[in-house]
C-alpha positions as CSV (number, residue, x, y, z in Angstrom):
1,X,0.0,0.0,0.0
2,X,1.4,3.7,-0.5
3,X,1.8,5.1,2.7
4,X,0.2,8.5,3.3
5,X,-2.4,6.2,2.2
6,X,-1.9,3.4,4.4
7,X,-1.2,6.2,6.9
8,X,-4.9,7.7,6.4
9,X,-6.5,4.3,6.6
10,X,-5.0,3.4,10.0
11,X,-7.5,4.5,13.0
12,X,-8.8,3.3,16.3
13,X,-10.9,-0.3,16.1
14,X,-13.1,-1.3,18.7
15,X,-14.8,-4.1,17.5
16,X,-12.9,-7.3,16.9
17,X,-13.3,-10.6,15.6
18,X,-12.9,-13.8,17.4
19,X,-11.0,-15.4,14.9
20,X,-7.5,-15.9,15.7
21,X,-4.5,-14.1,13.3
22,X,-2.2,-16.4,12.3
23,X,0.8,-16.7,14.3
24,X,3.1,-15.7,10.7
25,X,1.1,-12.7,10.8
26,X,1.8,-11.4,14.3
27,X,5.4,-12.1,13.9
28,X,4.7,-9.6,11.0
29,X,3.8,-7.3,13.1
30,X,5.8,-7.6,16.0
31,X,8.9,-7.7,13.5
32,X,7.8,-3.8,12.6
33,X,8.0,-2.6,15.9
34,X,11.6,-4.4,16.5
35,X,12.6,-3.0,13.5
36,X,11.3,0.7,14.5
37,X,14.3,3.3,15.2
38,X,15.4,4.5,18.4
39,X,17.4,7.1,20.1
40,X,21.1,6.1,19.7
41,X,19.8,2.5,18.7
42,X,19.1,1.1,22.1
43,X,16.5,-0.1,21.6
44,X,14.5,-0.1,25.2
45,X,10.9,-1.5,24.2
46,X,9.9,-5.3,25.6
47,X,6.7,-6.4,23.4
48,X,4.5,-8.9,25.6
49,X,2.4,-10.8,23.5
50,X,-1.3,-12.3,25.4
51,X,-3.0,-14.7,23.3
52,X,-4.5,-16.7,26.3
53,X,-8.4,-15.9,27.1
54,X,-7.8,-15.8,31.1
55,X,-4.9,-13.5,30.4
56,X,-6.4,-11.4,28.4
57,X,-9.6,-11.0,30.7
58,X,-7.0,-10.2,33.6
59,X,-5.7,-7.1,31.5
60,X,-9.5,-6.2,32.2
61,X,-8.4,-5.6,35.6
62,X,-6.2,-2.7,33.8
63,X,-8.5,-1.4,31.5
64,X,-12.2,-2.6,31.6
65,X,-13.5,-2.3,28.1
66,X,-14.9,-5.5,26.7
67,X,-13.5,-5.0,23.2
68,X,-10.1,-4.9,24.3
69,X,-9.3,-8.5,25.7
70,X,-12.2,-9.9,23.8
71,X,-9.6,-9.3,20.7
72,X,-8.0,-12.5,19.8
73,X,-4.5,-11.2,20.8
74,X,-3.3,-7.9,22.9
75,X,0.3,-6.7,22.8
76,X,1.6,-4.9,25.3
77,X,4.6,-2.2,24.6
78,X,6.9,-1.8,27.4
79,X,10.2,0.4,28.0
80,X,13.1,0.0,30.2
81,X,14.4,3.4,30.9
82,X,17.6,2.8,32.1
83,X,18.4,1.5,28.4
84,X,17.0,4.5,27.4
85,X,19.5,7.1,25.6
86,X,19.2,10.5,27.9
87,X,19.6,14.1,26.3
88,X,22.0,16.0,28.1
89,X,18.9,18.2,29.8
90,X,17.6,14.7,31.5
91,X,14.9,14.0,28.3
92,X,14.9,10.1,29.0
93,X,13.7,8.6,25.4
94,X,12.4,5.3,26.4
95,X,8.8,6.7,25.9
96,X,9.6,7.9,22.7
97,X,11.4,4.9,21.3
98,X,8.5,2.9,22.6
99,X,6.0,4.8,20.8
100,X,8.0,4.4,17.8
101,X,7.6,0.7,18.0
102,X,4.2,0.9,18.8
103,X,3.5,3.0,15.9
104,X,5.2,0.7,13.6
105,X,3.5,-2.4,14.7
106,X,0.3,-0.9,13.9
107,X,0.9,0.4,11.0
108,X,1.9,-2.8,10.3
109,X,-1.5,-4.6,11.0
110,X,-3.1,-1.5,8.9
111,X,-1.4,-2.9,6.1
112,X,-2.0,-6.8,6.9
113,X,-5.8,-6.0,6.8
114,X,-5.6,-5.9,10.8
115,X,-7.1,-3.8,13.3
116,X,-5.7,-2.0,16.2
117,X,-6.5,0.5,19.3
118,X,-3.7,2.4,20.9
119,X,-4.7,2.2,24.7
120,X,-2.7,4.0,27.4
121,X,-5.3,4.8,29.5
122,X,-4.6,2.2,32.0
123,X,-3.7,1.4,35.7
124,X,-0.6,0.8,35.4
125,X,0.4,-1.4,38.7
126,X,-2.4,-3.7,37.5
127,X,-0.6,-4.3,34.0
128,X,2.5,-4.7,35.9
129,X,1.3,-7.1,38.3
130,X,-1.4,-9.3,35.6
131,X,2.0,-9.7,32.9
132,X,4.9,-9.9,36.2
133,X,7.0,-7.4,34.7
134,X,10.4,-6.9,36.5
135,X,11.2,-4.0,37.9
136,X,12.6,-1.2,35.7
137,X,10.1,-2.6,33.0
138,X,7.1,-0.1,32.7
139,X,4.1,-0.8,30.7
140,X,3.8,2.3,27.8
141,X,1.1,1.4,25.6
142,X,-1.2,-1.6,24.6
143,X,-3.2,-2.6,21.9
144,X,-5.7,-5.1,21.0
145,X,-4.8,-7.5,17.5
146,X,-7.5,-8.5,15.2
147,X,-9.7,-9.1,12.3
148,X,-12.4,-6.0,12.3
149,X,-15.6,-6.0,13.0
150,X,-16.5,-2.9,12.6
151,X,-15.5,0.3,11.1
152,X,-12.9,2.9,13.1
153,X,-14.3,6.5,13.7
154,X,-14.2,8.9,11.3
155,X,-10.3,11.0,11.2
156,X,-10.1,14.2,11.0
157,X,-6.8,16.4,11.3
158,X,-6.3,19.9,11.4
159,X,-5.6,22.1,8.4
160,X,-1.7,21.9,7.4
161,X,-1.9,25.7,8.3
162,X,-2.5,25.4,11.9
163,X,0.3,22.8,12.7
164,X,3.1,23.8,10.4
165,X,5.2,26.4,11.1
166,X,8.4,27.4,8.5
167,X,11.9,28.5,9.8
168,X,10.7,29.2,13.2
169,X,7.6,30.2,15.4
């Protein structure tokens, strides 16, 4: 697909099917977020794959919306800042390599025909706790994987105009 294309067609799912996606294709997918850049290549994103029903329902305990563990598979994005490059004001950049990854992965399942939700409204502890993440490990970002089963909510952006600015402010 052509990307500003691919880029356009890429939104928030909320519906998903039951079927499973094939384990090829999720190694797809979790191959574009490895792949995704980072700050002095360090790389400090984990991926957690859940595929299991009862673990799935546990992330529940994190965030309670029924379309996100009833998805077939959820992946969880998590950073370890103290791999993290650090700009010399004290900007750690595990956040921002992690949302990197998690970009790439799904615009990855955009392109595969899947569908994903960016989710980072959650309790945190509880993530920590349902997936026994070691310390220094913090959860960034989730998503559920699937088939759709519904359409995404309509995009909109703002005009060019209001968020470009040329040579400086």
């Amino acid at each position: 697909m052509i990307f500003l294309d691919l880029v356009k067609e890429r939104s928030s799912i909320r519906a998903y099917e039951t079927r499973p996606v094939p384990e090829a294709t999720l190694m797809q997918v979790l191959e574009a977020a490895r792949w995704a850049p980072s700050a002095a290549n360090r790389q400090p994103w984990h991926l957690v794959l859940v595929q299991d029903a009862a673990q799935r329902r546990s992330l529940a305990e994190a965030y309670p919306r029924e379309w996100f563990w009833q998805a077939p598979a959820i992946i969880v994005v998590c950073v370890e800042s103290a791999r993290a490059w650090t700009r010399s004001d004290g900007k750690n950049y595990a956040d921002v390599d992690g949302a990197i990854a998690m970009d790439h992965l799904t615009l990855c399942a955009t392109d595969l025909g899947l569908a994903t939700c960016w989710v980072a409204a959650f309790d945190a502890a509880k993530v920590r706790g349902v997936l026994a993440l070691p310390t220094g490990v913090d959860p960034l970002a989730m998503t559920p994987i699937g088939y759709p089963a519904g359409a995404g909510r309509e995009k909109t952006r703002k005009p060019m105009a209001d968020v470009l600015r040329r040579e400086r402010w």
